[in-house]
C-alpha positions in Angstrom: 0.0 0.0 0.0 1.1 3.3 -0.7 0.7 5.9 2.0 0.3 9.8 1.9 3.1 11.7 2.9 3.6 13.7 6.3 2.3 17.1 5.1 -0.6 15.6 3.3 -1.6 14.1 6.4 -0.8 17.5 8.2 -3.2 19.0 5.3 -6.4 16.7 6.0 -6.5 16.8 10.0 -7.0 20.3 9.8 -10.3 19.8 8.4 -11.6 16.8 10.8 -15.3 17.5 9.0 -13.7 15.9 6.1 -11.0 14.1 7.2 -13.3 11.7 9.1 -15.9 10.8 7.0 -16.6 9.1 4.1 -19.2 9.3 1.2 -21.1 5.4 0.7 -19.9 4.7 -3.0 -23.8 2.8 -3.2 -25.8 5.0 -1.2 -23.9 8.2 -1.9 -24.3 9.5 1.7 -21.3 10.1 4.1 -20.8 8.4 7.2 -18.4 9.1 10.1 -15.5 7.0 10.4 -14.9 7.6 13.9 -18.2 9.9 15.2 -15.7 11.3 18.5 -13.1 12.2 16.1 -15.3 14.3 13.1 -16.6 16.9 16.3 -12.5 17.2 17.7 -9.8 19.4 16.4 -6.1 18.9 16.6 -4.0 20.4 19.5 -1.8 23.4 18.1 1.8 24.1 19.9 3.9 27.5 19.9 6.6 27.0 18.1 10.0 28.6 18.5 9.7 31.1 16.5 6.2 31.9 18.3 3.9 30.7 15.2 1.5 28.2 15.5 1.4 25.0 14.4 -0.2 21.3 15.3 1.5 19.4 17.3 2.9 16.4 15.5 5.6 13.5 15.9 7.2 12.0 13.2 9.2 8.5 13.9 10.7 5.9 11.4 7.2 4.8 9.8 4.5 6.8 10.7 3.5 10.8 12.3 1.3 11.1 15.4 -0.9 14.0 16.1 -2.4 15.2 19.4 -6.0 15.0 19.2 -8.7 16.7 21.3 -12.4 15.5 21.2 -15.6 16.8 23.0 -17.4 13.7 23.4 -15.9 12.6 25.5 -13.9 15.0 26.6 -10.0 13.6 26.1 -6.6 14.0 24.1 -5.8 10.7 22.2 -2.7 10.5 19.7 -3.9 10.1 15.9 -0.9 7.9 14.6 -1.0 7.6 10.6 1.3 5.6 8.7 3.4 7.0 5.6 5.5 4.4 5.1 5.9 0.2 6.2 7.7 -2.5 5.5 5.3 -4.9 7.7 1.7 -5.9 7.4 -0.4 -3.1 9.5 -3.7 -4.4 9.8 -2.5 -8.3 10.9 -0.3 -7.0 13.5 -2.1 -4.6 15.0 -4.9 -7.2 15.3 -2.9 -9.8 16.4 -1.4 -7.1 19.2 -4.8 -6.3 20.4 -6.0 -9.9 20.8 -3.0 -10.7 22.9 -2.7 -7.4 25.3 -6.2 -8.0 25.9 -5.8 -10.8 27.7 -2.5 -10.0 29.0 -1.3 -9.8 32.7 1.2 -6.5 31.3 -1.3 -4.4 29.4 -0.3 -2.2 32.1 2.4 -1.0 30.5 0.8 -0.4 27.2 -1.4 2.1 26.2 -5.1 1.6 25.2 -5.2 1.8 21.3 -7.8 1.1 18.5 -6.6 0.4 15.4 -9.0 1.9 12.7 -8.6 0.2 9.1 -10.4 3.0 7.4 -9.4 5.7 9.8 -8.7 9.0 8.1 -9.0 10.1 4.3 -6.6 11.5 2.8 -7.1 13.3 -0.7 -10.6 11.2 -2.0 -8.7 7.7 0.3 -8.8 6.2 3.2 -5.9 4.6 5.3 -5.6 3.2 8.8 -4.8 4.9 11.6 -4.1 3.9 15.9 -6.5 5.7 17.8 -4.4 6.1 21.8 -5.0 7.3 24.6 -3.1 10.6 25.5 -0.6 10.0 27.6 1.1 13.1 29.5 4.7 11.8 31.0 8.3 12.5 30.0 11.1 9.7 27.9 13.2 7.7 30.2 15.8 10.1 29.1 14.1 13.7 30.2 13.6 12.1 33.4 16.6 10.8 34.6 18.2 14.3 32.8 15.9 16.4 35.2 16.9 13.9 38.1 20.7 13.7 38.5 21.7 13.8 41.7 18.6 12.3 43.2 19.9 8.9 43.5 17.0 7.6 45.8 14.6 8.0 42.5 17.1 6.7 39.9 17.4 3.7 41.7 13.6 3.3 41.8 13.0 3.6 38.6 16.2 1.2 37.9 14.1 -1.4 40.2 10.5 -0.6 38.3 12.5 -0.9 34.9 13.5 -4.4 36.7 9.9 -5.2 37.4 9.0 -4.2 34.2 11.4 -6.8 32.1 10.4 -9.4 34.1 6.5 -8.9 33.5 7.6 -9.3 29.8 9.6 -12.1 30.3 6.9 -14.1 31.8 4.1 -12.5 29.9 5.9 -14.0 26.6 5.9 -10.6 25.4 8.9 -8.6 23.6 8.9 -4.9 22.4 11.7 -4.9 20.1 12.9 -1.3 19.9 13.5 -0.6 23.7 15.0 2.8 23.8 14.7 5.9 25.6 12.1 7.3 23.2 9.7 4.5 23.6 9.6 4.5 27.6 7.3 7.0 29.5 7.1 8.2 32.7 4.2 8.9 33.9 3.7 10.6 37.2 0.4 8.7 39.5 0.1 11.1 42.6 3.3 10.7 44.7 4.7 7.9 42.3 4.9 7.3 38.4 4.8 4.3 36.3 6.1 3.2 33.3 4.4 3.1 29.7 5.7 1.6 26.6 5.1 3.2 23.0 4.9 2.7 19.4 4.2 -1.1 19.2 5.6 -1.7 15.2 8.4 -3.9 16.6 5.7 -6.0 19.1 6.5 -10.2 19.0 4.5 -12.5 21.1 5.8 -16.0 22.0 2.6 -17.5 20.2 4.4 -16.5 17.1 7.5 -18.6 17.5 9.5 -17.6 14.4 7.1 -16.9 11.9 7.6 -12.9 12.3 10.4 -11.5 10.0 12.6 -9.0 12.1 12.3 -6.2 9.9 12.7 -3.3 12.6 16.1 -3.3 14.2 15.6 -0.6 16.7 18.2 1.8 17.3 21.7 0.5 17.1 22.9 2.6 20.8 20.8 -0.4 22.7 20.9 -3.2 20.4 23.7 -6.0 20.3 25.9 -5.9 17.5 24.2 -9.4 15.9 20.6 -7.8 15.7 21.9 -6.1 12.6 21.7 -10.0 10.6 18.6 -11.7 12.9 16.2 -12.6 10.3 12.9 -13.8 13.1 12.1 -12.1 15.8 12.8 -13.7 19.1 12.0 -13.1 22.7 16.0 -12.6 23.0 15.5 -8.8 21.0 14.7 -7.0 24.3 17.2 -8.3 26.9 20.4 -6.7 25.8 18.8 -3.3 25.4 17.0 -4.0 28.8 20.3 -4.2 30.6 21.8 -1.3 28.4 19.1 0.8 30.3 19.2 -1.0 33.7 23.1 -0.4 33.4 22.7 3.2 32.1 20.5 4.5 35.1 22.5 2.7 38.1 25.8 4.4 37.2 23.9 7.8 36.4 22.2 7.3 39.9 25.8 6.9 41.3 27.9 9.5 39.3 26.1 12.3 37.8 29.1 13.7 36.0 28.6 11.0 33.5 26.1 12.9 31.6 28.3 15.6 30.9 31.4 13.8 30.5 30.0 11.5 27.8 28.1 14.8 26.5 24.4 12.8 26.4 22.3 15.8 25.6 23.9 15.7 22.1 24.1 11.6 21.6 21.4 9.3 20.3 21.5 6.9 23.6 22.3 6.5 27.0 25.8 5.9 28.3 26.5 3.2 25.5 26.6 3.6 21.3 27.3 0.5 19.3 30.6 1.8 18.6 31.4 0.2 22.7 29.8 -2.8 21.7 31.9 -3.3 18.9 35.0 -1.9 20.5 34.3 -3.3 24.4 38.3 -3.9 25.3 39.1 -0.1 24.1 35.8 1.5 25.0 36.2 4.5 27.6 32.8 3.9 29.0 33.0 0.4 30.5 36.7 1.9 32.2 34.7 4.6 33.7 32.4 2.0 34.7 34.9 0.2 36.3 35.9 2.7 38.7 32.0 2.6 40.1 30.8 0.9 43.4 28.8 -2.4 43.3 27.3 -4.0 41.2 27.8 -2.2 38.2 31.5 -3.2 37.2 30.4 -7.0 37.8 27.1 -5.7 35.7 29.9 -3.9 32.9 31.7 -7.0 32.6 29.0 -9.3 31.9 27.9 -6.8 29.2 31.1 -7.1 27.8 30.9 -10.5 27.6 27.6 -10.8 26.0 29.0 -8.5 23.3 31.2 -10.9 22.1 28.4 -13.8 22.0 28.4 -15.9 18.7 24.8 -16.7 18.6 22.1 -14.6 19.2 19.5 -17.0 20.9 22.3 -17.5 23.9 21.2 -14.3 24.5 19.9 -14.6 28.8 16.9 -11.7 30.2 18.0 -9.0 32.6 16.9 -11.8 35.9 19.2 -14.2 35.1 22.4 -11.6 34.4 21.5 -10.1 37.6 20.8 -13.4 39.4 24.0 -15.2 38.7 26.9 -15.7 35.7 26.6 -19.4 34.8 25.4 -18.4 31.8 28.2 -16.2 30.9 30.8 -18.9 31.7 29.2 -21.4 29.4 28.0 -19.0 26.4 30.6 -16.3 25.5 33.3 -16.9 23.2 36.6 -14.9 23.9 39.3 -16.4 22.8 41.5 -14.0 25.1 40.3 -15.7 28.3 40.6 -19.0 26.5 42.7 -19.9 23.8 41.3 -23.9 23.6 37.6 -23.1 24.1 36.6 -23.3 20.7 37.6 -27.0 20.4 37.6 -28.4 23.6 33.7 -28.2 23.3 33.8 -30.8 20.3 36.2 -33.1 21.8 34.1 -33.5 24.6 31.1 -34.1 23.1 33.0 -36.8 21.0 34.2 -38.6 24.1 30.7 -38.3 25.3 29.5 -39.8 22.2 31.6 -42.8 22.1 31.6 -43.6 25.9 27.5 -43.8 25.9 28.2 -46.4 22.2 31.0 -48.2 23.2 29.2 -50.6 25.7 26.3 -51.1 23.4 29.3 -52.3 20.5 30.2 -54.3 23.1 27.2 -56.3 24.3 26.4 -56.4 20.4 29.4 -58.6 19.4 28.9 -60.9 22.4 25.2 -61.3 21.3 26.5 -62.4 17.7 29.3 -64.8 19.3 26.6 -66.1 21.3 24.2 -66.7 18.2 23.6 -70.0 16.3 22.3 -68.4 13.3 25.6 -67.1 12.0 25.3 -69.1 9.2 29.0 -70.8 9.4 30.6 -67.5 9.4 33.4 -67.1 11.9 32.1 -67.1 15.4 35.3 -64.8 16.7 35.9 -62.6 14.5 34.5 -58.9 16.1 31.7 -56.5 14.6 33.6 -53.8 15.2 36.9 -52.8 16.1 36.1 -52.1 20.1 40.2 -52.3 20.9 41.2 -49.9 18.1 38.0 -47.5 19.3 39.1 -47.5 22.2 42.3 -46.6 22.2 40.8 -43.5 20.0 38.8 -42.6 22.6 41.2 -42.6 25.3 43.6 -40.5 23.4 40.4 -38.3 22.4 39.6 -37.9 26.2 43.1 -37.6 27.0 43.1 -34.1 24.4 40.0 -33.0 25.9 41.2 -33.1 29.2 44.6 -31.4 28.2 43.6 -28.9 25.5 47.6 -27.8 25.1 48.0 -30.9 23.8 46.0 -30.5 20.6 49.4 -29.5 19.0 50.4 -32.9 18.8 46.9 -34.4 17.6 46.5 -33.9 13.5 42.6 -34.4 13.2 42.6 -34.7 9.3 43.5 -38.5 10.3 40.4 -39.0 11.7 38.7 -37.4 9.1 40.3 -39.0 6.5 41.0 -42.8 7.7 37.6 -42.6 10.5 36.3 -46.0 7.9 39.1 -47.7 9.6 37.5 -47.8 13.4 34.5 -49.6 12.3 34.6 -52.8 10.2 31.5 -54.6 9.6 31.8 -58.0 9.3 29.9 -60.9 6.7 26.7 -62.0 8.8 23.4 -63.2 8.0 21.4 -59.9 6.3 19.8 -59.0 9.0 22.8 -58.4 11.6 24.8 -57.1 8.4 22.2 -54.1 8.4 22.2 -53.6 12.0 26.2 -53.3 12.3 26.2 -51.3 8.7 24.1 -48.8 10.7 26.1 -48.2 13.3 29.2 -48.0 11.4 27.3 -45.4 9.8 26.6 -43.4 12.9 29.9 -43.6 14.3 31.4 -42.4 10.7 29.3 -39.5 10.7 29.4 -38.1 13.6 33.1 -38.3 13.8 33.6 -36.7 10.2 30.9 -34.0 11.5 32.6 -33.3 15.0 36.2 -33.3 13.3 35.1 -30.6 10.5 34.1 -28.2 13.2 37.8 -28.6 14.7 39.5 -27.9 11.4 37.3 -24.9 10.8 38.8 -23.3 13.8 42.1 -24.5 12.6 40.9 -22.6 9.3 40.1 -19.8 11.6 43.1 -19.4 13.6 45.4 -19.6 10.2 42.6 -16.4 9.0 43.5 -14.7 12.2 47.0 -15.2 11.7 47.2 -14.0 8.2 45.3 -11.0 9.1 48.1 -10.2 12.0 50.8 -10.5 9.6 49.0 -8.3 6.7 49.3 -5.6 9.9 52.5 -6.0 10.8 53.5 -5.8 7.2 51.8 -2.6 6.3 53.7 -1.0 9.6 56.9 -2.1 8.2 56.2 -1.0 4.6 55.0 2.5 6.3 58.2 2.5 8.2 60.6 2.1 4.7 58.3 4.5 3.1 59.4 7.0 5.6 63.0 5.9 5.4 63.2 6.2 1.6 62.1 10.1 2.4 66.1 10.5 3.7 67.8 8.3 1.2 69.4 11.7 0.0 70.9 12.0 3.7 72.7 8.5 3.3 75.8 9.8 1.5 76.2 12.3 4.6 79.5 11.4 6.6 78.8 9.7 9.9 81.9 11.1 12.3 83.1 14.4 10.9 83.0 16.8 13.6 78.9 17.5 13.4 79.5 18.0 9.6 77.1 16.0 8.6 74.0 17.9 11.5 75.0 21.5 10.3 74.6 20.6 6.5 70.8 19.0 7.7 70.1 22.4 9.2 71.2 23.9 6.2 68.4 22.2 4.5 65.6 25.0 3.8 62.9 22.7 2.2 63.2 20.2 5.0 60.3 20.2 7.9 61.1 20.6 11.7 59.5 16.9 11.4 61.9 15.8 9.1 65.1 17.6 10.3 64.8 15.6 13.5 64.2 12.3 11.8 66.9 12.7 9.8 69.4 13.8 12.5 68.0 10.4 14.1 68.9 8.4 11.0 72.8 10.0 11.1 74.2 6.4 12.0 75.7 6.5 16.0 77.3 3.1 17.6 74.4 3.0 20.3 71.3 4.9 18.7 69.2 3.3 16.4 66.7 5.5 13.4 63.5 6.8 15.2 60.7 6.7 12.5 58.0 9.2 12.6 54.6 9.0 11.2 52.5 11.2 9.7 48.9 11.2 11.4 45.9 11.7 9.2 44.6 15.5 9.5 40.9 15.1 10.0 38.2 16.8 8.3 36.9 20.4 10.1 34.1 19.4 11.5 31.2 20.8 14.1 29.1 19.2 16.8 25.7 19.3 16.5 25.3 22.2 19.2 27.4 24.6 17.2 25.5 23.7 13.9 22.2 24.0 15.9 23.0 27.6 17.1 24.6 28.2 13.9 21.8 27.7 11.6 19.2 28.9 15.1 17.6 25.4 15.2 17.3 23.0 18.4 19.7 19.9 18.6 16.3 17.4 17.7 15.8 19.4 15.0 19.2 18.4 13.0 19.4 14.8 14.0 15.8 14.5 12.7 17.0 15.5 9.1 19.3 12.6 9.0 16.0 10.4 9.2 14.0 12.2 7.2 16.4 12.9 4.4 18.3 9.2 4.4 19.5 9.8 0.8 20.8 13.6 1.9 22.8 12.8 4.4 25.6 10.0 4.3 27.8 8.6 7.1 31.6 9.7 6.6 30.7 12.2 3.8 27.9 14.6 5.5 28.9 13.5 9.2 30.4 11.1 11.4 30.0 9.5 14.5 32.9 9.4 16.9 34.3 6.4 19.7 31.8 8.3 22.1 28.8 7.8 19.7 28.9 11.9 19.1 27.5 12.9 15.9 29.9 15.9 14.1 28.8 17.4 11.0 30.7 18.4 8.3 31.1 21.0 5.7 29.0 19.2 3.4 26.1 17.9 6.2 26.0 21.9 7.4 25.6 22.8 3.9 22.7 20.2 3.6 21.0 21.5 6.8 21.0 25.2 5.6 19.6 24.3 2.4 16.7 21.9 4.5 16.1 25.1 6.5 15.8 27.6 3.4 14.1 24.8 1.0 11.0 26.2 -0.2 8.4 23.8 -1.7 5.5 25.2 -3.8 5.2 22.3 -6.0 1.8 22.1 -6.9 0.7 26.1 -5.8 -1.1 27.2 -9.2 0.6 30.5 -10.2 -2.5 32.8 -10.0 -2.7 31.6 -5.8 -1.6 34.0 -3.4 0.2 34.4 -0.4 -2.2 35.5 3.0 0.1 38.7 3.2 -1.0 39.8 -0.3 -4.8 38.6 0.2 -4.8 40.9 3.4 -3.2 43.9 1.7 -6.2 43.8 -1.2 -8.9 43.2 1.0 -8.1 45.9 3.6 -7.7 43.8 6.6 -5.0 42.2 8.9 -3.3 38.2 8.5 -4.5 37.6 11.8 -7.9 37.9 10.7 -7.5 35.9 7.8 -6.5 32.8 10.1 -9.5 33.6 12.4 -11.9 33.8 10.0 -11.0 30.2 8.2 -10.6 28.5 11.5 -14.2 30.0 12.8 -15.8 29.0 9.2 -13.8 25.5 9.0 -16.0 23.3 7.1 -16.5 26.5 4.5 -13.1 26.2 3.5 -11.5 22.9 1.3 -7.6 22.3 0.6 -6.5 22.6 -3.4 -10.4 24.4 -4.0 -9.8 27.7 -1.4 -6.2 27.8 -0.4 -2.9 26.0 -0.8 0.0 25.0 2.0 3.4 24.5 1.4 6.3 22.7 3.0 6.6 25.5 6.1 2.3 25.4 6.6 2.2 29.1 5.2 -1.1 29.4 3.0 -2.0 30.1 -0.7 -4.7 31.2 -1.6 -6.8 30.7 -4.8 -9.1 32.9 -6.8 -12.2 30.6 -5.3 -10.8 31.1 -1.9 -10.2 34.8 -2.0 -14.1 35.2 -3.1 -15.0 33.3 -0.4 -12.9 35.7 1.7 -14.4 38.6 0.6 -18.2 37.2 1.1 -17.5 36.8 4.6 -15.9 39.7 4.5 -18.9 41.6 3.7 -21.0 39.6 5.8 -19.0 39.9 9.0 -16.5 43.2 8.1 -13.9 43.7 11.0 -14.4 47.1 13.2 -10.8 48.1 12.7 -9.9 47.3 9.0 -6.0 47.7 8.5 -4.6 49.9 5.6 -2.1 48.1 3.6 
C-alpha cells in the first residue's frame, strides 16, 4: 500500500469534517468514520519562533498527532502511517488480541486500530487511535533527576519489574530505547508506559515474524543487525543497556556531561562500545563505580562478544547469577582452547555412551547359532582400536595444550578404519552397517568443526601478519624520504648535522628524523609517522545555534532525508557515539532550512500577506476567520500549504474571503 506523505496528512487533519468521513460509493451518503473524532480538532503548539502549528511527531514509519475530542472530553494521539515494511492491519490485530488478555497491558497504552481511519485526498488509510498520555522519555527524566539517586534507583528497580512482567508474559517490544519508555507521574509515584508497538512479537508466534525493525543501534547488540525472526531474545540486551545506564547515572552524575548525552542518540552506550568493548572509555569509567555495576559492565562485555544470538539470557538471570556467561561467550583471550575443547568432549561423550552397546552387540552375535558358518570370533567392530581413540580423544580434551600434537585430518580422512563390519546373515549385516554409519558420521561431522577453527586461527594469523607488514612497509616509506641523507658522513666533527640544518625545504618533522637516521654506535633511526589531518568538522550544538535550530531538529533530518545525508561524507559519528557534521552535512541543513516547496501552488494563488493587503484587513484575521468558518473552506479548491504550513490562496478562496468579509466586516480594517 502506498501511503500519503507527512504534510498531506498535516493537510487533512486540519479539516476533521472531512478528514473523518466518508461518502457510501452505493448510497452516496457520508458516514463518520470515527463519530468522536469528526466533532474534535487537533492540539496546536507555539513553536519557536512563536507561530502556530499542530503538534505532531514523526518517527521511522508513521507521524502522530495530538488530538482533542468533545465527546468525551479527552486528548488521544492520531498515529498515521506514511510508510511500512510490515503488514499493519495483521499486527495490529494480532497485538490487540494478545494485550487484551494480557497480565502487562499495564504497561501499554489503550489503542484502537482503525482500518479505514482517516481520508486522505478522495482515500482512506488506517490509523491507531491512543489514549493521551502526559509523561516524560526515560531520558528527560533521569536528565531532570541527576543527583537524586533515591529515585534513579527506583526507577532502575521498576525498569526491573517491568522486564520481568515481559519475560513471563511471553511478550517482547523490540525497539527498547529511551524514546519508547514513558514516565508517567500517578500522585506521589509514576509508572512506566511503553510506546509505538511496530516492533511487538509475542511468544505464540515462534519464528514466523520477520525481524524487519532493528531498533536503534545505541541499545541493540551488535548481531541484531543479521537476525532474520524475531525472538523473545531482541529486548534483553537493550534491557540491561538501560538498567546499566540508570544505576551508574544514579551513582555518578558527571557521566552525563562527561559522555556529552544531551547531544548523543542513547544512553551511556553507542554501538561503537559494543563493537570496541576492550578499548571502550565507557565500560573503564564504569569500572571505577561501586557495586554492582563493574560486575554488571563486565557481563555486558561478555555478551557482546556472543556468537549466537539466541544465547542471549533476560535482565533476571544476568543479575541473578553468571553461569550463563561462563558457558555461552566466546573470547578467545580468556581461552585460547575453548573453541575446540567443546567438540572433543562431546565426541568422548559420544563414544563412551556407544562403546558398551558395540560391546554387548558382538557378544550377542558370538553367542548366536544363526551365523550361518561365518566365523564365530571374528568382532563386529573394532572395540580395541575404538578405544584406544577414545582414550587419546579424552586424553586431548582433558589437556587442550596438547591438541598440538593431535592432526585431526586423520580422523577425518581414515575414520572407515575404526569400524569394520563383518559378513553375517542380512539381517545383523544391516544392524552393524548402521552403526558404522553413525559412528562415521558423527566423527567426520565433529572433526570438520575442529579444522574450521584450525581454518580460523590460520585467518586470524594472516590477518596479523598483513598488519605488521603494512607497519613495516609504512616504516621504509618513511625511510626512503632520507635516502638523499645517506651519503652524509657519519663522524666528521657534526658535519654532517650542520649541513641538515642547512636544509631550507626540510620540515622541523623531518630535520629531527633525519638527525636520528645520522648512524651512532648505540642509537638506532627513530621513524616518525604522519597522522591523518581530520576533516573540520562541528558538533551538533554549534551547527544548531549556527543555523538557530534546536539539537532534535538536526538529528531529525538525517532520518527524514536518508538519501541527503551520508555517514563519513555529511557527518560522522565518533568512539563516544557523538555525531559531528561536516562541511558538506552543514551545507545540507542550511539548504533543509531555506528549502521552499511550492510544488503544486497554481501561479494565479496568493500568499495570506497579499490577500490581506487587497482586502483591507489584517493576516490575523485571515486565520480567524478560516478556523471559525472550517468546514467552509477545502484544501486545493480555497487555499494551498506548502512545506513551512504558510497558506495560498486561490481565486475561489479569496471570493470566499471577501463574502464573509462583507458579511462579517472587521471594526478596525487595516490599511495596507
Amino acid at each position: 500500500m502506498k501511503y500519503p506523505s507527512r504534510s498531506e496528512y498535516c493537510s487533512a487533519i486540519r479539516n476533521p469534517q472531512f478528514a473523518f468521513r466518508k461518502k457510501d460509493p452505493q448510497t452516496k451518503i457520508e458516514r463518520d468514520l470515527d463519530a468522536s473524532l469528526v466533532k474534535g480538532k487537533p492540539v496546536e503548539r507555539i513553536q519557536l519562533n512563536g507561530n502556530k502549528d499542530i503538534w505532531s511527531a514523526a518517527g521511522s514509519f508513521a507521524i502522530a498527532f495530538k488530538y482533542e475530542t468533545s465527546l468525551p472530553h479527552k486528548f488521544w494521539a492520531i498515529r498515521c502511517f506514511y510508510r511500512s515494511n510490515f503488514e499493519v492491519k495483521h499486527h495490529y490485530k494480532q497485538a490487540l488480541v494478545r494485550l487484551k488478555n494480557s497480565s502487562c497491558r499495564n504497561y501499554f497504552v489503550d489503542f484502537t486500530f482503525l482500518e479505514e481511519g482517516i481520508r486522505v485526498q478522495g482515500d482512506c488509510y488506517p490509523i491507531l487511535k491512543m489514549e493521551w498520555v502526559e509523561g516524560e522519555n526515560l531520558k528527560k527524566f533521569i536528565k531532570a533527576n541527576l543527583g537524586k539517586r533515591n529515585v534513579l534507583l527506583s526507577l532502575a528497580e521498576r525498569w526491573r519489574e517491568l522486564c520481568k512482567n515481559l519475560y513471563d508474559a511471553g511478550i517482547a517490544h523490540g525497539d527498547l530505547q529511551h524514546g519508547n519508555v514513558l514516565i508517567v507521574k500517578s500522585f506521589q509515584n509514576f509508572v512506566l508506559k511503553l510506546i509505538d508497538y511496530d516492533s511487538l512479537y509475542f511468544l505464540e508466534n515462534k519464528n514466523s515474524v520477520d525481524d524487519n525493525i532493528k531498533g536503534l543501534s545505541d541499545y541493540q547488540h551488535p548481531l541484531r543487525k543479521s537476525l532474520e525472526k524475531r525472538c523473545l531474545e531482541i529486548d534483553f540486551f537493550p534491557q540491561l543497556a538501560i538498567y546499566l545506564s540508570i544505576l551508574a547515572l544514579a551513582e555518578d552524575k558527571k557521566l552525563w556531561e562527561v559522555y556529552q548525552l544531551d547531544s548523543r542518540e542513547g544512553l551511556l552506550f553507542s554501538r561503537t562500545d559494543f563493537l570496541n568493548t576492550d578499548i571502550a572509555d565507557i565500560f573503564k569509567s564504569l569500572a571505577q563505580l561501586s557495586d554492582p555495576i563493574p560486575e554488571l559492565a563486565r557481563k555486558m562485555k561478555k555478551l557482546c562478544l556472543l556468537k549466537d544470538f539466541r544465547n542471549l539470557p533476560n535482565l533476571e538471570t544476568i543479575l541473578s547469577g553468571e553461569q550463563w556467561v561462563e558457558s555461552h561467550y566466546i573470547n578467545s583471550s580468556y581461552s585460547q582452547y575453548s573453541s575446540y575443547s567443546q567438540p572433543l568432549s562431546s565426541i568422548f561423550s559420544w563414544l563412551k555412551e556407544r562403546t558398551p552397546q558395540l560391546s554387548l552387540k558382538r557378544q550377542t552375535m558370538r553367542e548366536c547359532p544363526e551365523a550361518g558358518g561365518e566365523s564365530q570370533s571374528e568382532p563386529a567392530v573394532k572395540i580395541t582400536a575404538l578405544s584406544n581413540e577414545t582414550q587419546q580423544i579424552q586424553s586431548l580434551a582433558e589437556s587442550p595444550k596438547r591438541i598440538a600434537g593431535w592432526d585431526p585430518r586423520s580422523l577425518k580422512s581414515n575414520y572407515v578404519k575404526y569400524v569394520k563390519p563383518v559378513s553375517l546373515s542380512p539381517t545383523n549385516r544391516t544392524q552393524i552397517a548402521l552403526i558404522s554409519t553413525q559412528i562415521g558420521i558423527l566423527l567426520k561431522q565433529k572433526t570438520e568443526v575442529v579444522l574450521s577453527w584450525v581454518s580460523y586461527a590460520k585467518d586470524s594469523l594472516l590477518k596479523a601478519c598483513h598488519s605488521a607488514i603494512g607497519n613495516l612497509a609504512l616504516q621504509l616509506q618513511n625511510l626512503k624520504s632520507i635516502k638523499r641523507l645517506d651519503s652524509l658522513p657519519a663522524h666528521n666533527g657534526g658535519q654532517g648535522e650542520n649541513e641538515i640544518s642547512n636544509l631550507k625545504f626540510v620540515t622541523p618533522a623531518l630535520t629531527e628524523l633525519a638527525i636520528q637516521a645520522i648512524p651512532t654506535i648505540d642509537r638506532p633511526p627513530t621513524i616518525v609517522q604522519s597522522q591523518p589531518s581530520q576533516p573540520k568538522t562541528q558538533t551538533t550544538a554549534q551547527v544548531a545555534a549556527q543555523l538557530g535550530r534546536s539539537l532534535n531538529w538536526c538529528h531529525a533530518q538525517r532520518y527524514q532525508h536518508p538519501d541527503r545525508f551520508l555517514s563519513d561524507i555529511h557527518y560522522y559519528k565518533d568512539a563516544a557515539g557523538v555525531v559531528h557534521w561536516m562541511e558538506a552535512g552543514i551545507e545540507q541543513l542550511r539548504c533543509l532550512k531555506s528549502q521552499k516547496k511550492l510544488s503544486g501552488i497554481p501561479a494565479n494563488s496568493l500568499p495570506t500577506k497579499e490577500v490581506s493587503r487587497r482586502l483591507g484587513v489584517s493576516p490575523e484575521w485571515l486565520t480567524k476567520t478560516k478556523a471559525k468558518h472550517a468546514s467552509d473552506f477545502v484544501m486545493e479548491i480555497h487555499y494551498h500549504t506548502d512545506a513551512r504550513k504558510r497558506y495560498y490562496w486561490t481565486p475561489t478562496g479569496i471570493e470566499l474571503l471577501q463574502q464573509l468579509l462583507n458579511e462579517h466586516k472587521p471594526l478596525v480594517v487595516d490599511s495596507y
